[in-house]
Structure formats: C-alpha cells, structure tokens
mmCIF file of the N, C-alpha and C atoms, coordinates in Angstrom:
data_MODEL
# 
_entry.id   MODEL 
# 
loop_
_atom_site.group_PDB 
_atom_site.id 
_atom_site.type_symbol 
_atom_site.label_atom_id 
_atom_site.label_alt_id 
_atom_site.label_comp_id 
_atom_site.label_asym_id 
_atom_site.label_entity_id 
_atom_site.label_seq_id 
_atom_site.pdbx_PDB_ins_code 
_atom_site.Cartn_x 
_atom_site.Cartn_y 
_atom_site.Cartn_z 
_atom_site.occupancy 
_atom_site.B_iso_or_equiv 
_atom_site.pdbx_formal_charge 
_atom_site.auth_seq_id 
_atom_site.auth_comp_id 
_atom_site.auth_asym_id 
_atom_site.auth_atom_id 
_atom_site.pdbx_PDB_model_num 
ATOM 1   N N  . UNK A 1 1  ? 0.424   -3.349  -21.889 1.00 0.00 ? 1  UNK A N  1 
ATOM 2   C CA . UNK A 1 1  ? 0.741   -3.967  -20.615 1.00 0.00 ? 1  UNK A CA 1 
ATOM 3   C C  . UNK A 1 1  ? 1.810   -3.141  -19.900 1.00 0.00 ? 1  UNK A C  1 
ATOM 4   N N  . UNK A 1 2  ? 1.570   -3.226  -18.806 1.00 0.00 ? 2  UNK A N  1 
ATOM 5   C CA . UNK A 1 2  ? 2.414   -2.278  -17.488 1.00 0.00 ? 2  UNK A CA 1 
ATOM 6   C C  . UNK A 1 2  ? 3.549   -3.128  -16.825 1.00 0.00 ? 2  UNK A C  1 
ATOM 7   N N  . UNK A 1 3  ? 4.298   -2.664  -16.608 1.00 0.00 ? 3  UNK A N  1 
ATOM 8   C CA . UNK A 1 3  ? 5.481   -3.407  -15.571 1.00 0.00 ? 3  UNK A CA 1 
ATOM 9   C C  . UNK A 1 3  ? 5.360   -3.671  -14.495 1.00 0.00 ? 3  UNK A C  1 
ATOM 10  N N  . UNK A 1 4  ? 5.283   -4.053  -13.500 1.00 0.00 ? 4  UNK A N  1 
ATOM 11  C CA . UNK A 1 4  ? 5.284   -4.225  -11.921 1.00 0.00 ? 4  UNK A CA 1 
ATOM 12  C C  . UNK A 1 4  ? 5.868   -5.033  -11.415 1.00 0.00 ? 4  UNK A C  1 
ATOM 13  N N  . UNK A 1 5  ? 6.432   -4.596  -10.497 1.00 0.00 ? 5  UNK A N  1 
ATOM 14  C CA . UNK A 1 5  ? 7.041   -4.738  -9.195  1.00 0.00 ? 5  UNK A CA 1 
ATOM 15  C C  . UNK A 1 5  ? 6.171   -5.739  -8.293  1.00 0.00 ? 5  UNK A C  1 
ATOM 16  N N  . UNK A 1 6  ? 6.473   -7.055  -8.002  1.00 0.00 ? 6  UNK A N  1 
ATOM 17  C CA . UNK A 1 6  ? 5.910   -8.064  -7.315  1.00 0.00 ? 6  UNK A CA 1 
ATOM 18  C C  . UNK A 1 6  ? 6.722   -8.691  -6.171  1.00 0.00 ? 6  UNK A C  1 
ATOM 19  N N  . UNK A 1 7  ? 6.244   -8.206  -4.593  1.00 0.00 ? 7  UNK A N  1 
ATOM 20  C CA . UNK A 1 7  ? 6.765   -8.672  -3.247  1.00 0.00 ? 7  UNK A CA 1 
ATOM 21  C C  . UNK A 1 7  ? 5.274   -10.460 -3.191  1.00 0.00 ? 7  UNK A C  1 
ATOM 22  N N  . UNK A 1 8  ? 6.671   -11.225 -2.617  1.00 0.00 ? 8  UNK A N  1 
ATOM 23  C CA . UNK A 1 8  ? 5.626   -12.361 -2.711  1.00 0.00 ? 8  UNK A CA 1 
ATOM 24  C C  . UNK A 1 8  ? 6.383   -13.184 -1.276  1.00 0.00 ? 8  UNK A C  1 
ATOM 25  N N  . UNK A 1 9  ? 5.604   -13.479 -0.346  1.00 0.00 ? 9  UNK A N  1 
ATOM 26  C CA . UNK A 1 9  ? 5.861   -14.154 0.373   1.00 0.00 ? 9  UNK A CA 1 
ATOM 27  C C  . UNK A 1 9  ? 5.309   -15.585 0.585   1.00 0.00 ? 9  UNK A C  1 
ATOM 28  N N  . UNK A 1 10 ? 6.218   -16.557 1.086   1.00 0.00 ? 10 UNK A N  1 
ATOM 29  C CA . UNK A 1 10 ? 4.939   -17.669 1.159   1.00 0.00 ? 10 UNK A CA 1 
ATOM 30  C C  . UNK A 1 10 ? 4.574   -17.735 2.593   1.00 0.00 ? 10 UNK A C  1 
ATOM 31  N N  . UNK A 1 11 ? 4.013   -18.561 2.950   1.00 0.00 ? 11 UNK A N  1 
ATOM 32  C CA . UNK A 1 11 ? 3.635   -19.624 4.442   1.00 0.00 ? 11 UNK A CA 1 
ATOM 33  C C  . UNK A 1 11 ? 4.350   -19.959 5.059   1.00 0.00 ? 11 UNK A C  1 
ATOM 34  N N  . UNK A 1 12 ? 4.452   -20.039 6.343   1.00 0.00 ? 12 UNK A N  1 
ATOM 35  C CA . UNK A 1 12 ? 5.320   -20.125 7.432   1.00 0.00 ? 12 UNK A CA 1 
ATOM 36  C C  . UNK A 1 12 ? 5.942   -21.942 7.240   1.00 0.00 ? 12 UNK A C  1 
ATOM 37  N N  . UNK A 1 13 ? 6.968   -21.959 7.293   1.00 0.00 ? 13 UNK A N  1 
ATOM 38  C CA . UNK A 1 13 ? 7.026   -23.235 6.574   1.00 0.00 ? 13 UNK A CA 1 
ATOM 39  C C  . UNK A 1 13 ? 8.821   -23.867 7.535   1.00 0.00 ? 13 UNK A C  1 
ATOM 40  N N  . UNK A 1 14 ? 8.453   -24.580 8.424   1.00 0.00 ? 14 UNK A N  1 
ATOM 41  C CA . UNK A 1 14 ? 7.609   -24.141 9.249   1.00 0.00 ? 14 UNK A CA 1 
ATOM 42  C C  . UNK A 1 14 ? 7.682   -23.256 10.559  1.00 0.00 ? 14 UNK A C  1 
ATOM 43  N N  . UNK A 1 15 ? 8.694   -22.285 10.546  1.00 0.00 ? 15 UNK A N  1 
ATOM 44  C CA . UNK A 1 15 ? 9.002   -20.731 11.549  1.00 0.00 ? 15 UNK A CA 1 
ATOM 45  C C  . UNK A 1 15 ? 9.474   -19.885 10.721  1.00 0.00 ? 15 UNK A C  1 
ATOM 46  N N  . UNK A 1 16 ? 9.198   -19.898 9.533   1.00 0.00 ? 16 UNK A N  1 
ATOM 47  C CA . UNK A 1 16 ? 9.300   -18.675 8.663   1.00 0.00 ? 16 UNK A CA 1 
ATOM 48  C C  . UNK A 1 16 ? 9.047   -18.506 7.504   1.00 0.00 ? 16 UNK A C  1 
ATOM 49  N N  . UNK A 1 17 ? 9.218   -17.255 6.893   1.00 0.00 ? 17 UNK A N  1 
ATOM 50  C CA . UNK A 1 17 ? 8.288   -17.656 5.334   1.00 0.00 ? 17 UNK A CA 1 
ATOM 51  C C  . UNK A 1 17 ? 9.893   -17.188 4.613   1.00 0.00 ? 17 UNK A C  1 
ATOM 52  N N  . UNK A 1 18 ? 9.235   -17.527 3.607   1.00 0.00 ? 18 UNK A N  1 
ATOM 53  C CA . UNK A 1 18 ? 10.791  -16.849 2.357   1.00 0.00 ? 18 UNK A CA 1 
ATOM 54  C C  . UNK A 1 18 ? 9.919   -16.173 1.707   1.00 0.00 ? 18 UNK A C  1 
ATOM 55  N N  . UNK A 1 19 ? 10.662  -14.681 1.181   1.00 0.00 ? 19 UNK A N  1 
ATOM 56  C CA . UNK A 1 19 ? 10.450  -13.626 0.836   1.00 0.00 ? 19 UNK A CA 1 
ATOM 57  C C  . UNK A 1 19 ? 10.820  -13.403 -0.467  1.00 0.00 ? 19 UNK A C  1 
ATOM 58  N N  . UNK A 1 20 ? 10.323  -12.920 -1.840  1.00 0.00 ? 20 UNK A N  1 
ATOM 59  C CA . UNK A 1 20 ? 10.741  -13.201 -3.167  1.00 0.00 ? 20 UNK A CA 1 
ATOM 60  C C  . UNK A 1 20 ? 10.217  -12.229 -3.809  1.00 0.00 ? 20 UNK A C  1 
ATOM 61  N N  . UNK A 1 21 ? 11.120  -11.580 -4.923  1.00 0.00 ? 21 UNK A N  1 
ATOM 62  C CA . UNK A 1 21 ? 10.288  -10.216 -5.741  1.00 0.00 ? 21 UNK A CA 1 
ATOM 63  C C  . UNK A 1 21 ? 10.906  -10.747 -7.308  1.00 0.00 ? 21 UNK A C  1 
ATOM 64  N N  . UNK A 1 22 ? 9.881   -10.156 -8.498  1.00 0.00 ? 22 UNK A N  1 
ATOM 65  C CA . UNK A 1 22 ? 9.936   -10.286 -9.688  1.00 0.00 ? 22 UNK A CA 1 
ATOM 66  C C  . UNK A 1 22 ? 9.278   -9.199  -10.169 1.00 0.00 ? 22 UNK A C  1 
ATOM 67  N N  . UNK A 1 23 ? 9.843   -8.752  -11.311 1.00 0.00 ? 23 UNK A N  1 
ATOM 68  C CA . UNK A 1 23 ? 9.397   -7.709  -12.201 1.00 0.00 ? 23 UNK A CA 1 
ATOM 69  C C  . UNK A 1 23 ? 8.384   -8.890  -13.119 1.00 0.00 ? 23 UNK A C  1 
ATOM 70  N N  . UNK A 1 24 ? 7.302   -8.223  -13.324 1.00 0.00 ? 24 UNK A N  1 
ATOM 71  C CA . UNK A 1 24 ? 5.948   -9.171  -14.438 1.00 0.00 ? 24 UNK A CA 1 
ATOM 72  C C  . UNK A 1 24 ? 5.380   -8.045  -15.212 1.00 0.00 ? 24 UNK A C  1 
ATOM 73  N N  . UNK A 1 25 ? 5.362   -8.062  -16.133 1.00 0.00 ? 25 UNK A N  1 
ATOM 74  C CA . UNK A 1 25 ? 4.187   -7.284  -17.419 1.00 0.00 ? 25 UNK A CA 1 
ATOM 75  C C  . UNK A 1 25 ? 2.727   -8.131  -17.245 1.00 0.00 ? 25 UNK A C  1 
ATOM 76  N N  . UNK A 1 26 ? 1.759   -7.241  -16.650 1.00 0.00 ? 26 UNK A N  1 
ATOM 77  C CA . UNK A 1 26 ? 0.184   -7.146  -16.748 1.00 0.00 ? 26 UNK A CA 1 
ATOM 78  C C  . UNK A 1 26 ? -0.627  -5.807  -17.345 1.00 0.00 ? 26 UNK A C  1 
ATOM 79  N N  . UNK A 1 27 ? -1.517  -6.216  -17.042 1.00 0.00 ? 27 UNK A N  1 
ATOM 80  C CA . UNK A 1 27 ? -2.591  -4.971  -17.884 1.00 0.00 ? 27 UNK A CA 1 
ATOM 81  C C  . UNK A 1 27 ? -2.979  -4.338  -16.495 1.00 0.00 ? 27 UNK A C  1 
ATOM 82  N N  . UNK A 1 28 ? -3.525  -4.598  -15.404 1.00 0.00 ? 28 UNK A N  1 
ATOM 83  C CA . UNK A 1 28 ? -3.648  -3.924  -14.428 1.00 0.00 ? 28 UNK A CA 1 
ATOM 84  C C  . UNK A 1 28 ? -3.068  -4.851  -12.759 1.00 0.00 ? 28 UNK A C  1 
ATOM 85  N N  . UNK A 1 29 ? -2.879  -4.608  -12.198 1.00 0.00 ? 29 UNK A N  1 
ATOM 86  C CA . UNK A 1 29 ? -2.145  -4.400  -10.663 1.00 0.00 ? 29 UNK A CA 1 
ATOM 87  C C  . UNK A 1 29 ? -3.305  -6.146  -10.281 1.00 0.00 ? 29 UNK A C  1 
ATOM 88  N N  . UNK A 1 30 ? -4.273  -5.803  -10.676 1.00 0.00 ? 30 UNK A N  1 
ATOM 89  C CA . UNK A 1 30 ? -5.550  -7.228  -10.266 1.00 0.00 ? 30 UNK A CA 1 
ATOM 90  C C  . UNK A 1 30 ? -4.821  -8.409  -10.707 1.00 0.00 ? 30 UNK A C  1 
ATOM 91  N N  . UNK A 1 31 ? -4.485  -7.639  -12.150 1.00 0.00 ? 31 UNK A N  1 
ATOM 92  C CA . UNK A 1 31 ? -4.103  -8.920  -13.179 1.00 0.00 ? 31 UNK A CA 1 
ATOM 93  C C  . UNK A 1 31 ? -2.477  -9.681  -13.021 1.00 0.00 ? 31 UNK A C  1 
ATOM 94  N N  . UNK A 1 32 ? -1.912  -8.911  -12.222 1.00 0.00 ? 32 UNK A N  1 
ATOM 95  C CA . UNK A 1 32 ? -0.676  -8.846  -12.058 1.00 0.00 ? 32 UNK A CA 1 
ATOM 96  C C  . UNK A 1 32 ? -0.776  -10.266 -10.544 1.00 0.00 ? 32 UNK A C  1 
ATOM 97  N N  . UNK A 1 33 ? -1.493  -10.158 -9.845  1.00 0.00 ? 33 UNK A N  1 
ATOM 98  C CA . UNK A 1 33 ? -1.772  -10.731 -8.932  1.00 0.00 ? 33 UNK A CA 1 
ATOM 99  C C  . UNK A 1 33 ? -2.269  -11.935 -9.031  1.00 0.00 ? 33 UNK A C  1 
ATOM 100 N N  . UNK A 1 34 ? -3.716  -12.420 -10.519 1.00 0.00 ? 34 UNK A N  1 
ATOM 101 C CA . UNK A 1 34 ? -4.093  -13.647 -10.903 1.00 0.00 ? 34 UNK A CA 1 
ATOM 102 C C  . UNK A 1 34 ? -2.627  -14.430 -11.376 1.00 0.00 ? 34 UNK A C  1 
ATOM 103 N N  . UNK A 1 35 ? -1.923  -13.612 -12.129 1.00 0.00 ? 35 UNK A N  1 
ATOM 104 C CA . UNK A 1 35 ? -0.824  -14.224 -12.939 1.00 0.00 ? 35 UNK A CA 1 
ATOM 105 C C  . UNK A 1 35 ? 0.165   -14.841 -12.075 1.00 0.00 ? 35 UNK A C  1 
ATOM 106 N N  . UNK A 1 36 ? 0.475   -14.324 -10.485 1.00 0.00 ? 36 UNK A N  1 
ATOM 107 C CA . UNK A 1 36 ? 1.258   -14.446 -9.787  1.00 0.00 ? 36 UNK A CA 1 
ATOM 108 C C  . UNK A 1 36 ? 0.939   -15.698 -9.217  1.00 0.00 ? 36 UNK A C  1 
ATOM 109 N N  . UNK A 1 37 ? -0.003  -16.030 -8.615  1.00 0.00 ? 37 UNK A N  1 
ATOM 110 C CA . UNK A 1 37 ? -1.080  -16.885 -8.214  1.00 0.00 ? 37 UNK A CA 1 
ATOM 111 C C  . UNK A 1 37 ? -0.748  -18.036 -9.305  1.00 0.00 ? 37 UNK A C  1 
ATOM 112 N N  . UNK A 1 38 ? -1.081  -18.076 -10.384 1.00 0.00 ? 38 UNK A N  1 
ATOM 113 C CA . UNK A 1 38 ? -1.489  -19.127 -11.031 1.00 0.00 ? 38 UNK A CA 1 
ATOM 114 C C  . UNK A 1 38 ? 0.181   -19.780 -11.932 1.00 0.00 ? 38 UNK A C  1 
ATOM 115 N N  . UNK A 1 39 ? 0.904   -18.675 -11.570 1.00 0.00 ? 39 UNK A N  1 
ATOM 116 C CA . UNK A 1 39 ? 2.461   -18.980 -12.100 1.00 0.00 ? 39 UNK A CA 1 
ATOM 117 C C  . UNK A 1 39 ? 3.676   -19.213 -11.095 1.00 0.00 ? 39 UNK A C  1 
ATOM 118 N N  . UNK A 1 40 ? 3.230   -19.162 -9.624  1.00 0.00 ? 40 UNK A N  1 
ATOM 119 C CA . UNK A 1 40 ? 4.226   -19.486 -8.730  1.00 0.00 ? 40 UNK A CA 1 
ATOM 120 C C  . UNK A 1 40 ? 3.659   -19.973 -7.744  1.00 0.00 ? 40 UNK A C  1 
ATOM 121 N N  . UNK A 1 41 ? 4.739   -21.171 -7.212  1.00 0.00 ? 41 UNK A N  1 
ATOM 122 C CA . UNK A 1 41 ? 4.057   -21.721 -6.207  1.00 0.00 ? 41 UNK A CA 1 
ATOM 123 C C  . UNK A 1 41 ? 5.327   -22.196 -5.067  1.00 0.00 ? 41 UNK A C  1 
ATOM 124 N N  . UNK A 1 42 ? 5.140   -22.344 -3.880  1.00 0.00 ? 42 UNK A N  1 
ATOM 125 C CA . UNK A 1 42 ? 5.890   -22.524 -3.042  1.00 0.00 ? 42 UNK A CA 1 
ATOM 126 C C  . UNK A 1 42 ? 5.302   -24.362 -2.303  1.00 0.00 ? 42 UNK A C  1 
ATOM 127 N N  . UNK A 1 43 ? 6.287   -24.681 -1.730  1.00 0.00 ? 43 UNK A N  1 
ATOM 128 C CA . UNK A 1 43 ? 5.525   -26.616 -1.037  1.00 0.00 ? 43 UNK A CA 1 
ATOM 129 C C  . UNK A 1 43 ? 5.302   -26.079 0.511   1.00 0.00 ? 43 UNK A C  1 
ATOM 130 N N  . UNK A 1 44 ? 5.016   -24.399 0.472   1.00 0.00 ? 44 UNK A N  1 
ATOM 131 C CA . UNK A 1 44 ? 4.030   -24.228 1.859   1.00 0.00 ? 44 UNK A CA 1 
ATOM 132 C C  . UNK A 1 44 ? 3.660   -23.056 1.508   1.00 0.00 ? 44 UNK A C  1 
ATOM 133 N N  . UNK A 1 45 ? 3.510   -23.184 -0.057  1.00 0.00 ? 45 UNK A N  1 
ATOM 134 C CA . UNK A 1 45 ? 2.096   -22.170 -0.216  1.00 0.00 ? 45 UNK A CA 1 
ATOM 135 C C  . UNK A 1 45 ? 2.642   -20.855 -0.325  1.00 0.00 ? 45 UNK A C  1 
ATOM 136 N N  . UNK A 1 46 ? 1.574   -20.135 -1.029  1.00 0.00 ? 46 UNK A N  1 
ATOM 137 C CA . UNK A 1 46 ? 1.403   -18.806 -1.046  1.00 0.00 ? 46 UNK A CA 1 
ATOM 138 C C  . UNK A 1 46 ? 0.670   -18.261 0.096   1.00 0.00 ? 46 UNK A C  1 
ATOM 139 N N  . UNK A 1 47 ? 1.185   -16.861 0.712   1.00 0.00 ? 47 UNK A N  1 
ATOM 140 C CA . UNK A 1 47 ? 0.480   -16.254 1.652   1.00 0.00 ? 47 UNK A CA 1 
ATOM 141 C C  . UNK A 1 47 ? 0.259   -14.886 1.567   1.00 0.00 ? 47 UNK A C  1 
ATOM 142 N N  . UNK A 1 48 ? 1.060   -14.353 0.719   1.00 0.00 ? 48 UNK A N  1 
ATOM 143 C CA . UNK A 1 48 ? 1.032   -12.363 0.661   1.00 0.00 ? 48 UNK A CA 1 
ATOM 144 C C  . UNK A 1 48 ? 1.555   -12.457 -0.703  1.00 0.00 ? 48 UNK A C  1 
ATOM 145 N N  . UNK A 1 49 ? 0.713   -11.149 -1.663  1.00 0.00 ? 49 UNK A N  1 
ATOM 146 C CA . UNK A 1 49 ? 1.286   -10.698 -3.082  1.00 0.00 ? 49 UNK A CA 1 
ATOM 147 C C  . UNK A 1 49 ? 1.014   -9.279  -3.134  1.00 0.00 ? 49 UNK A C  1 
ATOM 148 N N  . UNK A 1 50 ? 2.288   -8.466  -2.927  1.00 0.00 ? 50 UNK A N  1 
ATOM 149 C CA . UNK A 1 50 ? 1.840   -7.015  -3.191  1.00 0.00 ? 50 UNK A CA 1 
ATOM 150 C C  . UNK A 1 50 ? 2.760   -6.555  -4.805  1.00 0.00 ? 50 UNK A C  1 
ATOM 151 N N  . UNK A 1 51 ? 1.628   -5.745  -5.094  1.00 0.00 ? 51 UNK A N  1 
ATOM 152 C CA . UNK A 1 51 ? 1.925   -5.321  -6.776  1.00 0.00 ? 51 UNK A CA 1 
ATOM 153 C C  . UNK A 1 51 ? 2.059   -3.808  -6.136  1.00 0.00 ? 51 UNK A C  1 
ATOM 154 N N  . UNK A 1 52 ? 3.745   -3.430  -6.785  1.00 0.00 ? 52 UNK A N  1 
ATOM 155 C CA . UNK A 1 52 ? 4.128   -1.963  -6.554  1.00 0.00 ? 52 UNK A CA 1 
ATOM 156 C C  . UNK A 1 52 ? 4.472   -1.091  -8.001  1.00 0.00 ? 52 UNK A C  1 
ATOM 157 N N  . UNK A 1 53 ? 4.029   -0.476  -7.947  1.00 0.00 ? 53 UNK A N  1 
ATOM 158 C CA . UNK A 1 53 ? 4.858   0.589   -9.543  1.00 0.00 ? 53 UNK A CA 1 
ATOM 159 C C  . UNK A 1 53 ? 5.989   0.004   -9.875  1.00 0.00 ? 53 UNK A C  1 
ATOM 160 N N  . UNK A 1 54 ? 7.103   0.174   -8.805  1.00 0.00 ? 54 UNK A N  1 
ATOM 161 C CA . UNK A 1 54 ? 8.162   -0.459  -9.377  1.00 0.00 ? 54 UNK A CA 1 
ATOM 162 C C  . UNK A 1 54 ? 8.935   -0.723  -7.564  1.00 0.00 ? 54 UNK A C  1 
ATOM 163 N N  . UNK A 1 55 ? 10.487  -1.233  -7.894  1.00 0.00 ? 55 UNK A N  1 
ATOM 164 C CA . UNK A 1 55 ? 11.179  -1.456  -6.467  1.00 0.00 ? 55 UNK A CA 1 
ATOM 165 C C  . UNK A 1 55 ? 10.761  -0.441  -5.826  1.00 0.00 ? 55 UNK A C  1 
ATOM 166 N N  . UNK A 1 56 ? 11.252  1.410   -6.266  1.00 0.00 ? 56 UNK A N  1 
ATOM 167 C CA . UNK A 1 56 ? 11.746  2.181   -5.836  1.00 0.00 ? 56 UNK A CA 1 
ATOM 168 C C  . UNK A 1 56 ? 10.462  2.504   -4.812  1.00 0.00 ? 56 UNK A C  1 
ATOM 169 N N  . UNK A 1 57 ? 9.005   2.119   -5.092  1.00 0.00 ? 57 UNK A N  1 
ATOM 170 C CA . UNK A 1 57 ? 7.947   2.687   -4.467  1.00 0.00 ? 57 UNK A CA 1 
ATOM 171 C C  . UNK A 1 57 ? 7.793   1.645   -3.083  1.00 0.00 ? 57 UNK A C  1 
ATOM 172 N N  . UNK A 1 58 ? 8.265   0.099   -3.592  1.00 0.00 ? 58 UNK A N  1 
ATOM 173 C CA . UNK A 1 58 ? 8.571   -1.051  -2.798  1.00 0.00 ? 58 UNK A CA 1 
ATOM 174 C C  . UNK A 1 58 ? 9.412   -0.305  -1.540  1.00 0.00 ? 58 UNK A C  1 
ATOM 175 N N  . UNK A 1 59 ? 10.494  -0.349  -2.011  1.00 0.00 ? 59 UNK A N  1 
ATOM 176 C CA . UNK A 1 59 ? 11.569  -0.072  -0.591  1.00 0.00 ? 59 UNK A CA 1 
ATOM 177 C C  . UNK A 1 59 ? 11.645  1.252   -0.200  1.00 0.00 ? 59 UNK A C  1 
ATOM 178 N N  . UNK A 1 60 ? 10.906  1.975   -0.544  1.00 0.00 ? 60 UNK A N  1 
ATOM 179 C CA . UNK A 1 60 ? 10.587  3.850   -0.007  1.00 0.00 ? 60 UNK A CA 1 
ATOM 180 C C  . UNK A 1 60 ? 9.205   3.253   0.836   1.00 0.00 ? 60 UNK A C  1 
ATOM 181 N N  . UNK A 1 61 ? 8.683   2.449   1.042   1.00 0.00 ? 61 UNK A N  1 
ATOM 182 C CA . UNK A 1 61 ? 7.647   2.153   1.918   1.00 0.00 ? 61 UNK A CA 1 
ATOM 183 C C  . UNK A 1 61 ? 6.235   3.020   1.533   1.00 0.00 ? 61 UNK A C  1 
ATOM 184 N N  . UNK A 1 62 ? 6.326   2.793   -0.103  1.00 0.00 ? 62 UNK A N  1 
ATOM 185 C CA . UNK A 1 62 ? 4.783   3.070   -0.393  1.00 0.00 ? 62 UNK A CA 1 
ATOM 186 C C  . UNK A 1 62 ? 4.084   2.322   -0.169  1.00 0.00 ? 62 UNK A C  1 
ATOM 187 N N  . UNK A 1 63 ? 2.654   2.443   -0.498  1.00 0.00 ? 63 UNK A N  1 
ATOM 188 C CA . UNK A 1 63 ? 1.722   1.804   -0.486  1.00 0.00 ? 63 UNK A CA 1 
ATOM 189 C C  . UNK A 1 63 ? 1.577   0.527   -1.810  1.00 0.00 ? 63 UNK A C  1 
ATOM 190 N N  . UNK A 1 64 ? 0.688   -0.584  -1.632  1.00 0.00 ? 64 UNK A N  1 
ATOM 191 C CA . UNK A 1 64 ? 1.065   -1.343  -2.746  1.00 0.00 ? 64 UNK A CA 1 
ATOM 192 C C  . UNK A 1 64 ? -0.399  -1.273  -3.364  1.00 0.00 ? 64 UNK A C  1 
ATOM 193 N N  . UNK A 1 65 ? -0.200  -1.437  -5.103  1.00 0.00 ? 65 UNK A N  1 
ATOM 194 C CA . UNK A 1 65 ? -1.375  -1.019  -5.882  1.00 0.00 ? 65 UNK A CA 1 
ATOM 195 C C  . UNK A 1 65 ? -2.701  -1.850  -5.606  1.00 0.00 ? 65 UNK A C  1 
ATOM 196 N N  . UNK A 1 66 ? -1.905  -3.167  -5.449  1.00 0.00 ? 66 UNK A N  1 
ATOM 197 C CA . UNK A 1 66 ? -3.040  -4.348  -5.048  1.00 0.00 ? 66 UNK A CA 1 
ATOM 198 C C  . UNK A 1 66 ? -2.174  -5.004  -3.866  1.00 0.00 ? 66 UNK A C  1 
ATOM 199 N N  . UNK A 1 67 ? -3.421  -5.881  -2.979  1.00 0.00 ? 67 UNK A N  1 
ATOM 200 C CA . UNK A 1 67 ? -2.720  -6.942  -2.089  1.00 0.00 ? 67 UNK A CA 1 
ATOM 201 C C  . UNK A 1 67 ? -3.637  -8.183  -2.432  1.00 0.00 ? 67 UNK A C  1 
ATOM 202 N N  . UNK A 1 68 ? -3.126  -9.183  -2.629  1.00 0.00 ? 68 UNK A N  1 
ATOM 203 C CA . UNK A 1 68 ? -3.809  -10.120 -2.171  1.00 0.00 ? 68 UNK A CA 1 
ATOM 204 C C  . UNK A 1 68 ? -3.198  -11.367 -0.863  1.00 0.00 ? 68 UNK A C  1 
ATOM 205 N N  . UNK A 1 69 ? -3.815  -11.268 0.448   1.00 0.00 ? 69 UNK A N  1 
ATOM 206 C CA . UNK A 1 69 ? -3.199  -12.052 1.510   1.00 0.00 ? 69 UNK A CA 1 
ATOM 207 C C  . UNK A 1 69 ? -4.463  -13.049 1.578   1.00 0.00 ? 69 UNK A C  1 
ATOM 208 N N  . UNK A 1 70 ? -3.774  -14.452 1.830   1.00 0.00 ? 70 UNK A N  1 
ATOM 209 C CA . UNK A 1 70 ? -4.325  -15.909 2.222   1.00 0.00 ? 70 UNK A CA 1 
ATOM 210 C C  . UNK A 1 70 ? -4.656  -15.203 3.788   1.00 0.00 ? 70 UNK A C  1 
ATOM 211 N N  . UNK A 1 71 ? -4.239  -14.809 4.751   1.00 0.00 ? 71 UNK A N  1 
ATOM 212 C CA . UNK A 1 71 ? -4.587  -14.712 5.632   1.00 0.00 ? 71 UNK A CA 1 
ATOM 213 C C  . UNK A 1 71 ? -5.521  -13.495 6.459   1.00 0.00 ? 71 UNK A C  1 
ATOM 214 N N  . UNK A 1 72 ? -6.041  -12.902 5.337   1.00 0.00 ? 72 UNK A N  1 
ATOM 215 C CA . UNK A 1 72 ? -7.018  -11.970 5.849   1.00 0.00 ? 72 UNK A CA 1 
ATOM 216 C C  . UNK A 1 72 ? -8.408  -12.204 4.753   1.00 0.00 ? 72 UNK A C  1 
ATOM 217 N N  . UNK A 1 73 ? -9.786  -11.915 5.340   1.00 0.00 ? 73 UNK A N  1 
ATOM 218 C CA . UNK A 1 73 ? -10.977 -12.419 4.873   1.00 0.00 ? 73 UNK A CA 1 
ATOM 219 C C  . UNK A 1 73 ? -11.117 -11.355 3.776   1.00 0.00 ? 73 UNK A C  1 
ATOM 220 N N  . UNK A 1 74 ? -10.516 -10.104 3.427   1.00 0.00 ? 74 UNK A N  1 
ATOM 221 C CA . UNK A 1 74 ? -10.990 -9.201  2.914   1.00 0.00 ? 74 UNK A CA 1 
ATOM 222 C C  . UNK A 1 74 ? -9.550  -8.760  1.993   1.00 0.00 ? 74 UNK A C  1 
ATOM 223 N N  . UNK A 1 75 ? -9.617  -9.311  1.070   1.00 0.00 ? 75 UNK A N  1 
ATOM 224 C CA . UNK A 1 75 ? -8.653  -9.454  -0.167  1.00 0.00 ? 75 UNK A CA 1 
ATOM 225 C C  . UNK A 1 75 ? -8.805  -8.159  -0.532  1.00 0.00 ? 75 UNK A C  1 
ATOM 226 N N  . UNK A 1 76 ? -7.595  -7.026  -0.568  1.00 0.00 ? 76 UNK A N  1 
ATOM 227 C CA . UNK A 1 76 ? -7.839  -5.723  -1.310  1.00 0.00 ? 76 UNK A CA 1 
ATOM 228 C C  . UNK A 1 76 ? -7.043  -5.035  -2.229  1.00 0.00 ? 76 UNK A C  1 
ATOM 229 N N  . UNK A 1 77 ? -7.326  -3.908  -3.066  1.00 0.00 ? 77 UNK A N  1 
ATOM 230 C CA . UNK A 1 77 ? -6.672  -3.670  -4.302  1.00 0.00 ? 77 UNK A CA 1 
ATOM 231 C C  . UNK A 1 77 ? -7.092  -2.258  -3.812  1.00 0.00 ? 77 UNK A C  1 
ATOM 232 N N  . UNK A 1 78 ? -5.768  -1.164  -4.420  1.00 0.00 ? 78 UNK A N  1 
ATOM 233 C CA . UNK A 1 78 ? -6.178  0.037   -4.594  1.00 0.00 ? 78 UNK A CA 1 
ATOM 234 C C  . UNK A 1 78 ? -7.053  0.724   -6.373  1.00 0.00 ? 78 UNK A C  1 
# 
C-alpha cells in the first residue's frame, strides 16, 4: 500500500464549502478515493476528492492522480 495525499472538499453549505486534507495508505489513487468516500462524511456532503503523491505535488499545483467530483457527469482518474 502507497501513501497519499488527500484534498477533500465538501458542499456549499450554505455559501461555502470547508476544505480538508489527510494523509491515507491505499493500493492505488481509485482506491484511495472509495476509502475516502465511504470513511468521511460532511452534514452537506461530499463534493471534490483529489488523490496527490504527496502535499508537496498538492501545493506546487500538480496535477491530481485521481478526481472524483459530485458535480461533474464524468468522474476521472489519471
């Protein structure tokens, strides 16, 4: 299992979201994202989960390994 870097935002609740990061051990960036999902929850919801290598790739404004957003039809992972 791999380390990652997890940006998690929730739902506008209700003129803004709160913004939250955790280091999680998964097997891949997908899995990192079910786990996130099914282990955190906010009382206005989940809305954005990006899985990064680690902070440093987070706040250098890389790209994130997986996304999964509530608000777009086309859920994607690198």
């Amino acid at each position: 299992m791999k380390k990652y870097f997890i940006f998690i935002k929730s739902n506008h609740a209700p003129f803004f979201s709160d913004e939250y990061d955790i280091y999680m051990k998964a097997k891949t960036p997908e899995d990192a994202i079910i786990r996130t999902r099914k282990g955190h929850s906010h009382f206005a919801g989940l809305a954005l989960i990006e899985v990064y290598k680690n902070a440093d790739s987070f706040h250098g404004n890389k790209k994130p390994l997986a996304i999964w957003s509530l608000h777009k039809k086309n859920k994607k992972s690198r």
